[in-house]
C-alpha positions as CSV (number, residue, x, y, z in Angstrom):
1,X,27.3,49.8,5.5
2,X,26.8,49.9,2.0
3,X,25.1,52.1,0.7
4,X,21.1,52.1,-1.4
5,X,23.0,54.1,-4.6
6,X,25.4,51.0,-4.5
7,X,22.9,48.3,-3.7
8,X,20.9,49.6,-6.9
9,X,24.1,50.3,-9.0
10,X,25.8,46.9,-8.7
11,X,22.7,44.7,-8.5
12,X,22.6,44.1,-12.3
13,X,26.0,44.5,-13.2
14,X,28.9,42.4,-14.3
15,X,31.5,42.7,-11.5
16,X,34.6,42.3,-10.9
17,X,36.6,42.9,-7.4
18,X,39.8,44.1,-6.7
19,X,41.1,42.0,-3.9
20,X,44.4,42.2,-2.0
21,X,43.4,40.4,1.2
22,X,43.8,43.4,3.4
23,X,41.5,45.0,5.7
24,X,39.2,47.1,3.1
25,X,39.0,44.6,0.3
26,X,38.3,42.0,2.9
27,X,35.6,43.6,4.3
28,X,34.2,44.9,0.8
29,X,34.2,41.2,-0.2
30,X,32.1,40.2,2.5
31,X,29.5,43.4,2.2
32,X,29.0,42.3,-1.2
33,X,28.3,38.7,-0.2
34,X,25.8,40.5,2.5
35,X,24.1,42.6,0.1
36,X,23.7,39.7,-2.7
37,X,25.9,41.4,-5.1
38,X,27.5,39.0,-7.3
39,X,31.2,39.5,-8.5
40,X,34.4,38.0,-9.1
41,X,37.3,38.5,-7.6
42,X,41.3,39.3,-9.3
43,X,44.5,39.7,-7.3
44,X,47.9,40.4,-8.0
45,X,51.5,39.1,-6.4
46,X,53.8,41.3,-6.7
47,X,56.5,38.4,-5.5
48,X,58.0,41.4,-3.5
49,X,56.6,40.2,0.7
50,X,56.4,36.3,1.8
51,X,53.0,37.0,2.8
52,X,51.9,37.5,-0.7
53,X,51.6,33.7,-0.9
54,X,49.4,33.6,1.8
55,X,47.2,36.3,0.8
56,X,47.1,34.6,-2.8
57,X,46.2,31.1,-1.0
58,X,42.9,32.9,1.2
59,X,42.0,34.8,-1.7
60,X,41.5,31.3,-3.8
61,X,40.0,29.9,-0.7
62,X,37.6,32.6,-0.3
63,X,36.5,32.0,-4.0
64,X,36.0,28.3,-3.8
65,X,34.4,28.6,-0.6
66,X,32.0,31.1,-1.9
67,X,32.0,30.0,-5.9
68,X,33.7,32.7,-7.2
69,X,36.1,33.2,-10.1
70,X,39.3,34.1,-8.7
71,X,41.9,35.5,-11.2
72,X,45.8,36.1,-10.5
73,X,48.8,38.0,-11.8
74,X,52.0,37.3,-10.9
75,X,54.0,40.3,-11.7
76,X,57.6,40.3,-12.7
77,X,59.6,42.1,-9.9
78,X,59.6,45.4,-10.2
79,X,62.9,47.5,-10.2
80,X,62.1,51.2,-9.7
81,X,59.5,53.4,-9.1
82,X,57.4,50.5,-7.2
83,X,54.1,52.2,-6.7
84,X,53.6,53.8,-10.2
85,X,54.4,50.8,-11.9
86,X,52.4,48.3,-9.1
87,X,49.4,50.6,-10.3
88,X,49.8,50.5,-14.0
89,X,50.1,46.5,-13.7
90,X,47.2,46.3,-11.6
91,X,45.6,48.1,-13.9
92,X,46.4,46.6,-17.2
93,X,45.3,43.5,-15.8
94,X,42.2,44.2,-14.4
95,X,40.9,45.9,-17.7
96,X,42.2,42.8,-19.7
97,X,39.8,40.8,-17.4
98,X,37.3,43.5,-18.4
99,X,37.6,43.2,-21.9
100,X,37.8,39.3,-22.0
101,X,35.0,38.3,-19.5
102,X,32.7,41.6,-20.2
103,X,32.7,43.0,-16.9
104,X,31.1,46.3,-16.6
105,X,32.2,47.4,-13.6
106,X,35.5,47.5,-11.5
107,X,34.9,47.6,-7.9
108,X,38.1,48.8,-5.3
109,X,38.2,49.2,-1.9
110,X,39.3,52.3,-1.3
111,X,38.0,54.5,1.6
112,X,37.7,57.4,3.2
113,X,41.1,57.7,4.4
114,X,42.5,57.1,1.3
115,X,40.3,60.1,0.2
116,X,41.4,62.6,2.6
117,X,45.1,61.0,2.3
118,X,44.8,62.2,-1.6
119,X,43.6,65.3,-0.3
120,X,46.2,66.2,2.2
121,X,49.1,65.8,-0.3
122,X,47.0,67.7,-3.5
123,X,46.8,70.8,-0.7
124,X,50.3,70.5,0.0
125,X,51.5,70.6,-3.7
126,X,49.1,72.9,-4.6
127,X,45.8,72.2,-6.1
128,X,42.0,73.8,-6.6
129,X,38.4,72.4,-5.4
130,X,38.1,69.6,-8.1
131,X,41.7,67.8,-7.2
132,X,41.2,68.0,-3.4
133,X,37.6,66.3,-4.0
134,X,39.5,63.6,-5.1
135,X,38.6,59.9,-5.7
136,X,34.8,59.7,-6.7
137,X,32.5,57.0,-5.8
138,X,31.8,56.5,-9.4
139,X,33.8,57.0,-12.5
140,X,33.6,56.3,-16.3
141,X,36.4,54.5,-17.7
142,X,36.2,53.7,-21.5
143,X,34.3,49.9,-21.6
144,X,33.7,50.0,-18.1
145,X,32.6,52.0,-14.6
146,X,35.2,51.9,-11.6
147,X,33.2,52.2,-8.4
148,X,34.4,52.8,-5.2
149,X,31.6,51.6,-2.5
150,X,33.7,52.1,0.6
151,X,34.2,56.1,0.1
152,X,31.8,57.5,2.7
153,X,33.6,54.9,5.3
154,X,36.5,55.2,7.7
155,X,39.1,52.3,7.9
156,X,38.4,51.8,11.6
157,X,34.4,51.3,10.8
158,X,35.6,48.6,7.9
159,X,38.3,47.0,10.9
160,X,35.1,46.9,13.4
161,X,33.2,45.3,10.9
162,X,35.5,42.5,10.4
163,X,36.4,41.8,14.6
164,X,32.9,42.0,14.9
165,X,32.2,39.0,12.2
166,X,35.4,37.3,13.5
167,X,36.7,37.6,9.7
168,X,40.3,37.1,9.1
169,X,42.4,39.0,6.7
170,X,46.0,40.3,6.5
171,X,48.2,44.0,7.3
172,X,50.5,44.5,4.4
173,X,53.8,45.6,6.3
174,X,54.7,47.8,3.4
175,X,52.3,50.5,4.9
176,X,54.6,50.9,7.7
177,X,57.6,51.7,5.2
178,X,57.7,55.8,5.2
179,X,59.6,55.5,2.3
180,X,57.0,56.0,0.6
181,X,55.2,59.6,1.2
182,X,51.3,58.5,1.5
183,X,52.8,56.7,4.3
184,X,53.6,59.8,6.0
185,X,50.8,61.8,5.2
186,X,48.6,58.4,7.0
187,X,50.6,58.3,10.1
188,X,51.1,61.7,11.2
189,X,47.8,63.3,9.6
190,X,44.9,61.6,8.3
191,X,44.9,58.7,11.2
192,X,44.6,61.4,13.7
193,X,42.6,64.0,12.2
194,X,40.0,61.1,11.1
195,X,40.3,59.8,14.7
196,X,39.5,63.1,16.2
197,X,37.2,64.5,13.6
198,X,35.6,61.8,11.4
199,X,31.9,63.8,11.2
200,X,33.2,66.8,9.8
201,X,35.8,64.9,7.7
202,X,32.9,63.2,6.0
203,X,31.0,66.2,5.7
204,X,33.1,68.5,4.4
205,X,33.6,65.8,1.5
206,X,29.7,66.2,1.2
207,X,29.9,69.7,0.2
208,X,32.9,69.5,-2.0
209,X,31.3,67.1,-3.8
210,X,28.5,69.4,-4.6
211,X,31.0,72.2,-5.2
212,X,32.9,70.3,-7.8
213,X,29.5,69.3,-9.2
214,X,28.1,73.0,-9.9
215,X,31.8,74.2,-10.8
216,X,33.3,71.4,-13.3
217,X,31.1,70.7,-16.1
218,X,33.2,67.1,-16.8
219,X,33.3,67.0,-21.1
220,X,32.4,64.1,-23.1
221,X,35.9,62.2,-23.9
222,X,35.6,59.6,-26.8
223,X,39.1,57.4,-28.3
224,X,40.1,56.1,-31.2
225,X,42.9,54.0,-30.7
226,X,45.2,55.9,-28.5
227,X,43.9,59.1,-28.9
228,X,41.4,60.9,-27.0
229,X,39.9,64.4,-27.6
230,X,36.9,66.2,-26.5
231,X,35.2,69.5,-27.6
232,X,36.4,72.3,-25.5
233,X,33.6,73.6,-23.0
234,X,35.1,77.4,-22.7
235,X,36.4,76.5,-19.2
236,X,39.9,76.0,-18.4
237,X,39.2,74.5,-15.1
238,X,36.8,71.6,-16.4
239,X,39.1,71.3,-19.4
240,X,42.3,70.5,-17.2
241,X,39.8,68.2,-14.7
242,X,38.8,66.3,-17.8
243,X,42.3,65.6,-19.1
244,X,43.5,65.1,-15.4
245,X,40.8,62.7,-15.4
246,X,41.9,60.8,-18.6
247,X,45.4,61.1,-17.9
248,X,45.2,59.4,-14.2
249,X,43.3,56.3,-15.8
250,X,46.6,55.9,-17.7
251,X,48.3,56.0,-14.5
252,X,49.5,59.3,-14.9
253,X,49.3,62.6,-12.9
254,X,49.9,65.8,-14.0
255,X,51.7,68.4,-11.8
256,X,50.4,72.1,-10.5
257,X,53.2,73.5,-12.8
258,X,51.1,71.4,-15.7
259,X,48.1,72.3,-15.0
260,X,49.1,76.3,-14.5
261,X,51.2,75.7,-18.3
262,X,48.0,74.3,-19.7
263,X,45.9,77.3,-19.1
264,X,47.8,79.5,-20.9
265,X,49.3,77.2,-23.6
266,X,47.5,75.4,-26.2
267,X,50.4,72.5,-26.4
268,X,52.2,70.3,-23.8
269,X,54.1,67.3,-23.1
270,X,53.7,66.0,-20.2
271,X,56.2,63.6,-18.8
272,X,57.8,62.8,-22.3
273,X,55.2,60.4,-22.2
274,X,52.0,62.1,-23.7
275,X,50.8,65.4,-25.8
276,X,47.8,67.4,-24.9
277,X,47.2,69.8,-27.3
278,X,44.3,72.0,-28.6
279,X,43.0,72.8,-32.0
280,X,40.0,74.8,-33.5
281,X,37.2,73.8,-30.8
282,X,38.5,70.2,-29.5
283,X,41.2,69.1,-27.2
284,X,43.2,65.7,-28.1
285,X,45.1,63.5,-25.7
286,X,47.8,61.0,-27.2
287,X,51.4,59.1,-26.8
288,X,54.2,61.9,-27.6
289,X,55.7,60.5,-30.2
290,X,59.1,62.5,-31.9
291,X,58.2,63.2,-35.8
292,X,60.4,61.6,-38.1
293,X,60.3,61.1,-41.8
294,X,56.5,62.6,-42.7
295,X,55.4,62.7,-46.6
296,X,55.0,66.4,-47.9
297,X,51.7,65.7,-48.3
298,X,50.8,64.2,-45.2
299,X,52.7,67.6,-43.6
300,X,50.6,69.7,-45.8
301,X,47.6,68.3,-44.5
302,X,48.8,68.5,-40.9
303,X,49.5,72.3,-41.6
304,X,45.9,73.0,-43.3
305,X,44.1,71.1,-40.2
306,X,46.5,73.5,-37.9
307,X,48.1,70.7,-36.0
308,X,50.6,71.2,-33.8
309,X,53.7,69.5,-34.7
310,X,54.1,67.1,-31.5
311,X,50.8,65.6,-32.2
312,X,52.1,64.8,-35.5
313,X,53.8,62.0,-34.6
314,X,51.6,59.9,-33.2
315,X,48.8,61.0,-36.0
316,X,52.0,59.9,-39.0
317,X,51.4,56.1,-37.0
318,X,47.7,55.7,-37.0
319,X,45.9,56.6,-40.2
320,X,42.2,55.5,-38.3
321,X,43.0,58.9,-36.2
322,X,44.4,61.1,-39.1
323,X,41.1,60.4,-40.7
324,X,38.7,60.9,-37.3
325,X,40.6,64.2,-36.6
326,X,39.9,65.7,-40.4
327,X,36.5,64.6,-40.2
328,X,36.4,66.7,-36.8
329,X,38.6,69.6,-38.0
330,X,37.2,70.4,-41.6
């Protein structure tokens, strides 16, 4: 089920799973064991269902049965905006793992549904070739590469390969709960459209991958402490698909209305929480941080460089950055 490009990706890499005990991890888990992939495995307890404990106790089995390193995160309870936050802990902690143990590459479980779930709701907000492609089966992040081995498969081929090995693993009630909209959007859309019309589902993602391939040329993004930039390739639409990138692997997503704003504007702020602005023939990404007190001579040089004053901020904080962006500017 899994594919040769994943076979030959994954067979000498450092790799680390991310395992819930659900259906797709489950069965990713035991693919890799198939396939003689080596890996670790981390999970996170959210403290939030009673069966969290359980899945936590079979994950740690599965490890020692199979001797694996199994890592856990138990996650202070989270008040508001579950799923955002859910994701940026997840997250945080599985590139801490990275970054002490020297991973190089993240493996999830997510599948095809999940894929055309993503899709659904980008079409129904409004969104262009490269966002309803979606999730990719292999992305660049920073220190590390995020695969996704489970893209080109339907949950109910992942559920049929688990009743068929007589595997155990457990449903997470939550994706019952339509408070939340993916929920929705899985119950009265993708299940039944993938039930009805899988081949063409998975076809259809074929050639929008090779769309987005010949249409997006994705940029080169490099860091320095917290901000990003790349050199602007004279198209809006890969421009916005690279910072759309960046931003999502912060755990944020930018809106239609954003993305329209951005090509026509040279500045934003996007959700108070970060500044994308462009100047001369690069693009930086950073933390939006409000300007206070700023030497005259540090604003004089801001002003020769042609920065944009919300940038300033966060350049006033980090002198490593002030010093990268001259370099890049003069």
């Amino acid at each position: 089920m899994l594919t040769q490009t994943t076979k030959s990706d994954l067979t000498h890499t450092k790799n680390l799973l991310a395992f819930s005990a659900g259906g797709d991890s489950t069965a990713l888990f035991f693919l890799l064991l198939e396939h003689k992939i080596s890996f670790d495995i981390a999970i996170v307890d959210y403290g939030v269902r009673e069966q969290s404990k359980k899945e936590v106790t079979y994950a740690q089995e599965l490890a020692k049965q199979y001797n694996l390193k199994c890592y856990l995160h138990t996650a202070k309870i989270i008040k508001n905006n579950f799923e955002a936050n859910a994701r940026k802990i997840r997250y945080d902690f599985f590139e801490a793992l990275i970054q002490e143990h020297g991973y190089d590459a993240l493996l999830t479980a997510h599948h095809l549904g999940d894929r055309f779930e993503w899709m659904l709701m980008q079409f129904c907000k409004g969104a262009g070739c490269a966002e309803l492609s979606g999730m990719k089966y292999k992305d660049k992040r920073g220190d590390y590469t995020l695969y996704r081995p489970l893209l080109h498969l339907d949950k109910q081929e992942l559920l049929k390969y688990l009743h068929n090995k007589g595997i155990p693993y457990f449903e997470d009630e939550s994706n019952e709960d339509e408070k939340y909209k993916r929920n929705i959007f899985r119950k009265n859309h993708t299940v039944p459209l993938l039930k009805e019309y899988l081949h063409g589902i998975k076809k259809s993602f074929a050639y929008l991958d090779e769309d987005v391939d010949e249409l997006i040329q994705e940029c080169e993004l490099t860091s320095i402490n917290q901000l990003a930039y790349f050199q602007d390739s004279h198209s809006k639409r890969s421009n916005i698909y690279t910072i759309d990138k960046y931003l999502k692997s912060l755990g944020h997503i930018i809106t239609a209305n954003e993305r329209l704003f951005l090509k026509e504007n040279r500045t934003l702020v996007v959700g108070r929480k970060y500044v994308i602005t462009q100047t001369k023939s690069y693009i930086f990404i950073a933390p939006y941080i409000q300007a206070s007190k700023m030497s005259k001579t540090f604003k004089e040089r801001m002003r020769i460089l042609q920065i944009d004053t919300k940038l300033r901020g966060y350049l006033a904080l980090d002198s490593e950055a002030v010093a990268l962006v001259s370099r890049l500017l003069q």
